[in-house]
N, C-alpha and C positions, 0 to 999 in steps of 0.2 A: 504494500500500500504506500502511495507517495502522496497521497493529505486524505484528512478525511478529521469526520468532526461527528461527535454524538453531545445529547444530552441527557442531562441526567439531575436528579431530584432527589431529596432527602430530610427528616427532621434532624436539625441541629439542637442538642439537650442541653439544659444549661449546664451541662456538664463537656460539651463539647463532643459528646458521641455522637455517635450520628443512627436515625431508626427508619424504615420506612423509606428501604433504597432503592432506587431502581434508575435504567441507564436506559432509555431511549430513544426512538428516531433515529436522524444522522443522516447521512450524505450514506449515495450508493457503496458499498463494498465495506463499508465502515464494521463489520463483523464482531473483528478482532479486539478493534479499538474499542464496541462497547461491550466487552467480555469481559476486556481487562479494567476498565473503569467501575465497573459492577464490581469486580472483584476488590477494585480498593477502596472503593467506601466502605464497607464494613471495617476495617480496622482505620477510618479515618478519624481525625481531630479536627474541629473547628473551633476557630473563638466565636464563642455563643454570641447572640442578638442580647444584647441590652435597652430595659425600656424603664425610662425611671429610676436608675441608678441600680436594675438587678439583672440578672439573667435570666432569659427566658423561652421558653418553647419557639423554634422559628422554618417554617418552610423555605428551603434554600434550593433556588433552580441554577444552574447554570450550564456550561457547555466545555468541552472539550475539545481541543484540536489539537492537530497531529501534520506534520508536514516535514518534507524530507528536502531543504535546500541546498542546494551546493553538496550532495550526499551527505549533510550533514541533519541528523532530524529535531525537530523542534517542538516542544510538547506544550501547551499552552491551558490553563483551566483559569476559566473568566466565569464573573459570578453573575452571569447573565445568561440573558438566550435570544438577546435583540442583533436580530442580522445586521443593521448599518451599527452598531458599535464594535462589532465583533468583525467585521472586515475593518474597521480604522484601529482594532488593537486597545481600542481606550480602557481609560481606568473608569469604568462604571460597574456600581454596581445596584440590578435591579431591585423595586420594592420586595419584601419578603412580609408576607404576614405572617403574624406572631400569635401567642396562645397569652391571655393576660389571668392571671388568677383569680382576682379578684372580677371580670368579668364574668355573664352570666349567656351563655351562648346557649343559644334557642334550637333546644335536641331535633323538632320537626324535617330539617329539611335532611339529616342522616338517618332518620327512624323512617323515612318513607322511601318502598323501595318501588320507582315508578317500573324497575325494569323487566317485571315477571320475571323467566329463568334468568337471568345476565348471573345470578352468583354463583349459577352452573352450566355456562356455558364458559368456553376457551378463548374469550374474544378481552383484550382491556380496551378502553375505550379512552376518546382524548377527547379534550374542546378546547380550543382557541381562541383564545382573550386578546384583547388590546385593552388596557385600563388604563387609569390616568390616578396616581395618587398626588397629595397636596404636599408641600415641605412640612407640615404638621402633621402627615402622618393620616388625612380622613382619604378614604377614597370617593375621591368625585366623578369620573366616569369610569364606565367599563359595558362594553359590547362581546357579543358571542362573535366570533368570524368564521367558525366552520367546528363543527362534531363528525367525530368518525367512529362505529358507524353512525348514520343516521339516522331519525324517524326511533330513537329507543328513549329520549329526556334524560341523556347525557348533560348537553347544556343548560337547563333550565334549573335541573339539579345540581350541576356546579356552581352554576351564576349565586343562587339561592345561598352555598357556602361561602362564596366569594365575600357576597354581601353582609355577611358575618364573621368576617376577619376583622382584627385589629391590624393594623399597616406599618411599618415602618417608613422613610419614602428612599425613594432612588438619589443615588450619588455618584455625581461626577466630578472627577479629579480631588473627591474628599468633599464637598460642597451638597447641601441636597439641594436635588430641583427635582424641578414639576413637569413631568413632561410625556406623553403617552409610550409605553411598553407595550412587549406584546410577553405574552406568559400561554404555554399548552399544559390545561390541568387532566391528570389522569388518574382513570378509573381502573383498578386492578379486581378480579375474582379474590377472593381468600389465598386461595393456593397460589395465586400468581407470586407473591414474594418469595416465593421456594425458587421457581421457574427464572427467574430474571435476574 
């Protein structure tokens, strides 16, 4: 393989562990590369998301590339998954929502399962965000762009969590701003975390 790029998704604990892994998509041939990404999250470290001077529960998406210049190869993990930052190389990093304790998150839209058999069938499923979070942290917009498959309320039922996150906001060069992202939120079966 001479470039290729997957992503990939995980909760950061405030312990810095990481739960809830999985490495998907990616450019054609990219196999290898999210095999081996899969494989190092689980013994990965992060420094936790802080809110309020503590640590705390945080969904962390971002991307990995892989490229072989001058037969030299170059490994690259950006804490994003937005294509125009990720072709300029920048230092951004996307909103991540957070788990807050003291918040009281509304069970309804994980107790309903729109999908009939989806938790026994072999299929995970994605949906496609563009969202807009504020430098404080509220989310102000966010649109569906595409579910795969479709016609099951994948999206409806993500947007529905989405809209029940606490926010962090997006940073660039160290700075937050406001500025539309895009984020692929996914749906696994049970057994899929064995699988992936």
């Amino acid at each position: 393989m001479q470039h290729g790029a997957v992503l990939f998704r995980c909760l950061v604990q405030p312990s810095g562990a990481t739960a809830y892994r999985i490495a998907y998509g990616g450019t054609s041939g990219s196999e290898v590369l999210r095999e081996e990404v899969k494989n190092k999250l689980y013994p990965a470290r992060f420094t936790p998301a802080v809110y309020h001077h503590h640590y705390t529960y945080a969904w962390f998406y971002g991307t990995v590339t892989f490229s072989v210049v001058n037969g030299k190869p170059h490994l690259r993990v950006y804490a994003n998954q937005e294509k125009s930052e990720l072709a300029q190389g920048s230092d951004f990093i996307s909103p991540q929502s957070i788990y807050i304790a003291t918040h009281t998150y509304d069970p309804r839209p994980r107790m309903i399962n729109p999908f009939g058999s989806w938790s026994t069938e072999d299929i995970p499923g994605t949906v496609d965000f563009e969202l807009t979070v504020t430098t404080a942290g509220q989310l102000k917009e966010i649109h569906i762009l595409k579910e795969d498959p479709p016609g099951k309320g994948y999206g409806q039922h993500a947007l529905a969590d989405m809209k029940e996150f606490t926010w962090l906001p997006a940073y660039k060069n160290g700075h937050p701003v406001e500025m539309p992202t895009h984020l692929t939120f996914t749906f696994l079966p049970p057994d899929w975390y064995w699988k992936l």
